[in-house]
N, C-alpha and C positions, 0 to 999 in steps of 0.2 A: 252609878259608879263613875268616877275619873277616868276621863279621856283628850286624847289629843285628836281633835277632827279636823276635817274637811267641813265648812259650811256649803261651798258651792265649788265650781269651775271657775278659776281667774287665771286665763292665760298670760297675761303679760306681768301681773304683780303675785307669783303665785303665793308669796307668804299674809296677803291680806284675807284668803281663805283660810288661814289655820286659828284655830276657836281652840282654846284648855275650858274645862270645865264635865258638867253634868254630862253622861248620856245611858240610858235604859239598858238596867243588867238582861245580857244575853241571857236565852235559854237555848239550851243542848237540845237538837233532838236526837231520836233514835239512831245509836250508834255514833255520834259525836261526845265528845268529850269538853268540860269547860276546866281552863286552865289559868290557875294564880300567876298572873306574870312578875315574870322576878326584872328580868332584864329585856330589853327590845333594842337592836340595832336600828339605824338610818340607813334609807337608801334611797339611790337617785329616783327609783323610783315612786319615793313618798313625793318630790319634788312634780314630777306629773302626773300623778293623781290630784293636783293642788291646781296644777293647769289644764285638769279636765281631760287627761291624756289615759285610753285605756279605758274611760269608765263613762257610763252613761250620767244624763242630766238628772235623772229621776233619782238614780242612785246615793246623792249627798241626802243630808250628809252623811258621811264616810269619815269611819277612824280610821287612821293612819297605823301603816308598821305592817311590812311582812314577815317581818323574822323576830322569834322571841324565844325565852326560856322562861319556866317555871314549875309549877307545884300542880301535880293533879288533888282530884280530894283526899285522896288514898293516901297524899305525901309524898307518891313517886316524883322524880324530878324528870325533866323532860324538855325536850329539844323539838323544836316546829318546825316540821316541812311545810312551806306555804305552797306547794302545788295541788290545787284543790281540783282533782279531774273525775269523770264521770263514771258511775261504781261499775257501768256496764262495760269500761272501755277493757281491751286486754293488752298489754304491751307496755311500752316505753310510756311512758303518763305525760314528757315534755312532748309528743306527737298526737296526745288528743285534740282534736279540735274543738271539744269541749272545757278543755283546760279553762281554768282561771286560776290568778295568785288572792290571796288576800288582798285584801283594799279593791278591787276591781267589782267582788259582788256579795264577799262575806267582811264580816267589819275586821279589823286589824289590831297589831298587839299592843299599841301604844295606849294601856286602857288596864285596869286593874284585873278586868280578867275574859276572856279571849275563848270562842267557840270552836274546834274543828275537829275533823272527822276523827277518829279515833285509831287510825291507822297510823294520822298525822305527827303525832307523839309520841318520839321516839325517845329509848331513857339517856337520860344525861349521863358519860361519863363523868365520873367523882373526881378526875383531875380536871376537869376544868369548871371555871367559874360561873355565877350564870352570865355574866356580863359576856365572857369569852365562847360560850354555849350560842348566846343570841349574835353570833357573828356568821354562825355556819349555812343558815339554810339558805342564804341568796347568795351574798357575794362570795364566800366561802364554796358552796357547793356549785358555781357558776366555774370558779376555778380551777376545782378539779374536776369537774366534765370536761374543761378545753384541753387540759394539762392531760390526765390518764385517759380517756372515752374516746375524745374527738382528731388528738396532734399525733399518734401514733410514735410519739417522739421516746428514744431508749437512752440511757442511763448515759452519761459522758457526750451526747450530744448538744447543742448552743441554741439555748432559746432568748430571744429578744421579746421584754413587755415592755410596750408604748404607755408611757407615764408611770410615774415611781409612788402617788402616793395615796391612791384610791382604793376603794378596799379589794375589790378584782384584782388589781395588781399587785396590791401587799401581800396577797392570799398567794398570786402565781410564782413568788417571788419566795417566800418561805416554802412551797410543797414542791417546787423546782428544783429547791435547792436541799432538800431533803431525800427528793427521789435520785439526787445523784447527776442532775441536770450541770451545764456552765448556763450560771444566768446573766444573761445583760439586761441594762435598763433605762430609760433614755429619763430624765428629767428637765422642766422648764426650767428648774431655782436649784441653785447651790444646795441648801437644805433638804428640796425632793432628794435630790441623787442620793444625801447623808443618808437618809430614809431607810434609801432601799439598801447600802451598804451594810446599814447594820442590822439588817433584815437577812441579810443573807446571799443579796447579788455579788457576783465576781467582778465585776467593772460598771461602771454605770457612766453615760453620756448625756450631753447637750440635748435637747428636741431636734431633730434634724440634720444630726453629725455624721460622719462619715465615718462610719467602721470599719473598724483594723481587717476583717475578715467577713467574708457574709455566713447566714448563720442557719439551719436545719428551719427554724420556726419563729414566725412571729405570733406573740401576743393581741390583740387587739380591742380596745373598750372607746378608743378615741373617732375614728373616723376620718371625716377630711382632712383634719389637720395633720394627720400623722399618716395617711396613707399613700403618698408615696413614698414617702422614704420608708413606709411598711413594703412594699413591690421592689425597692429597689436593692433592699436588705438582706434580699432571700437568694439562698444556693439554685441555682437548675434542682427542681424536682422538689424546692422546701414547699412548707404548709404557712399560710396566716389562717389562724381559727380568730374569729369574730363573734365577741357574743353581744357587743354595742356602739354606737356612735353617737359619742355626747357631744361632739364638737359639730354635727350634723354627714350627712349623706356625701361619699368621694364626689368630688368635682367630674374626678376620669377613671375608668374601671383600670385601663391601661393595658388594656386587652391584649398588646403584639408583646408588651413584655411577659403577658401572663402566658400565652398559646407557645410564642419561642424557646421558654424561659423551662414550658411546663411544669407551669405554679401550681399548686390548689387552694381552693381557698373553700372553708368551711363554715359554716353558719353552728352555733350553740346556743341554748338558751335553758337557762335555768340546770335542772338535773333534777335524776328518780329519788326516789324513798331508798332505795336500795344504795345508789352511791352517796348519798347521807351517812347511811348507817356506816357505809364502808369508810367515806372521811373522818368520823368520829371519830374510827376506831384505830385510823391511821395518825389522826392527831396525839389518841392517847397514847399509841404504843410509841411512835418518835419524839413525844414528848415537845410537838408545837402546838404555839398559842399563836391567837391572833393578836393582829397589834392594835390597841383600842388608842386612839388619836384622844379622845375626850371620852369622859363620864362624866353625865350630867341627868341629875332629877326629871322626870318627865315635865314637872312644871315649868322648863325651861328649853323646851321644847326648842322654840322659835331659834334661841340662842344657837344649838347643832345646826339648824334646815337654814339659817342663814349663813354659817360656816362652808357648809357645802353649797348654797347656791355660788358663793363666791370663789370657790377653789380653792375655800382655808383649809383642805384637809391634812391630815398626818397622822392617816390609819382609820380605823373604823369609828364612827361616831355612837355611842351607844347612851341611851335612857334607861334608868333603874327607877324603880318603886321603893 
């Protein structure tokens, strides 16, 4: 079958690891499902699976893509949770210690058709596309775990997300602002900021501006580069929930502002089966879509994962069949 891999681990050139071509049709086993992929998003972290991040050496190669939509055999249509955790665990599945995403130890969606457990396929609402379907189960459901689970944050309160044009924050930014949120948004480029404006934010600022007001919550995907002015943005008693740092690890935690300030700061990662289902169904009843940046053939793979390595984004990057 057609697929977009990983030949090996290249950390410093990672797109000289991504191979289009031949690789051996999956088989289902018991109680898995295989699934026709219609549509498969991009995400950063197809980018570190490329530099060997998350996955062992033995494991290449490795197709690429955690989030997808498609066609069971049956014809149902169907949406992918990529948290693949262990049958015996009981609870939150983002808390297994057995956890793993696709691409880490089961192959991935970028490939004409895709393994996983049968739990994992969830049905596609009929208002959204598949291209729009294949946005929800990473970046999508990453943001509404920080947004409804994690920020405790109520209707009419001000939340801040650090960077206007990634799909984390394109996602925090329409379900914010859906739920009744004031949303700010900081961008590097005149055009990020337009982004998120018609996206849905209420004001949108510089990287590192000084706001009119400090605010309930920050958002967070960036890290160092954004996190002081993430600390220093925040009400006495606000939240930054964190579910990444692409810009790398804070320089200073900032501890006396955190302890005086009484910050909290909260870790997220990924999200359940269950608040899938439930964003779905939040997308269909309010009637958002995500915002897809580019649509592009999987044969063209290279073209999106070099978009994103270099910060070309403008909304979700998505591969279709």
């Amino acid at each position: 079958m057609f697929a977009v891999y990983a030949t090996e681990p290249k950390p410093d050139d990672p797109l000289a690891a991504l191979a289009v071509g031949e690789r051996p049709d999956p088989q289902a086993p018991e109680g898995w499902v295989a699934v026709n992929v219609r549509a498969a998003s991009l995400n950063m972290h197809d980018l570190w699976t490329l530099r060997g991040v998350g996955i062992k050496a033995d494991q290449f190669p490795m197709i690429l893509g955690c989030d997808g939509a498609g066609v069971l055999e049956d014809g149902t249509e169907v949406v992918l949770h990529s948290v693949i955790g262990d049958p015996a665990w009981r609870g939150d599945e983002t808390l297994d210690p057995k956890r793993t995403l696709l691409t880490e130890k089961h192959q991935g969606t970028f490939a004409d058709t895709v393994v996983v457990p049968a739990r994992n396929a969830l049905p596609k609402p009929s208002s959204l596309s598949f291209a729009e379907a294949a946005c929800m189960g990473t970046a999508w459901l990453t943001a509404y775990r920080m947004l409804f689970t994690k920020s405790g944050l109520r209707p009419g309160q001000t939340m801040l997300v650090q960077g206007a044009s990634g799909g984390v924050s394109t996602a925090l930014i329409e379900l914010g602002r859906a739920a009744g949120m004031r949303v700010w948004v900081t961008g590097r480029t005149e055009a990020k900021r337009s982004l998120a404006l018609d996206l849905g934010a209420h004001e949108t600022f510089e990287s590192g501006a000084r706001l009119p007001e400090r605010v309930d919550a920050v958002f967070e995907t960036v890290g160092k580069a954004t996190w002081s002015h993430t600390m220093k943005s925040l009400k006495p008693g606000g939240i930054v929930v964190i579910s990444g740092a692409t810009s790398g690890d804070a320089t200073a935690a900032e501890l006396q502002r955190l302890f005086f300030l009484q910050l909290r700061v909260v870790g997220s990662t990924m999200g359940t089966r269950e608040e899938l289902g439930d964003l779905l169904r939040f997308c269909d009843q309010a009637g958002i879509r995500p915002k897809i940046g580019s649509e592009l053939p999987m044969t063209e793979a290279a073209q999106g994962m070099r978009a994103m390595l270099d910060g070309e984004t403008n909304g979700k990057i998505v591969f279709t069949r």
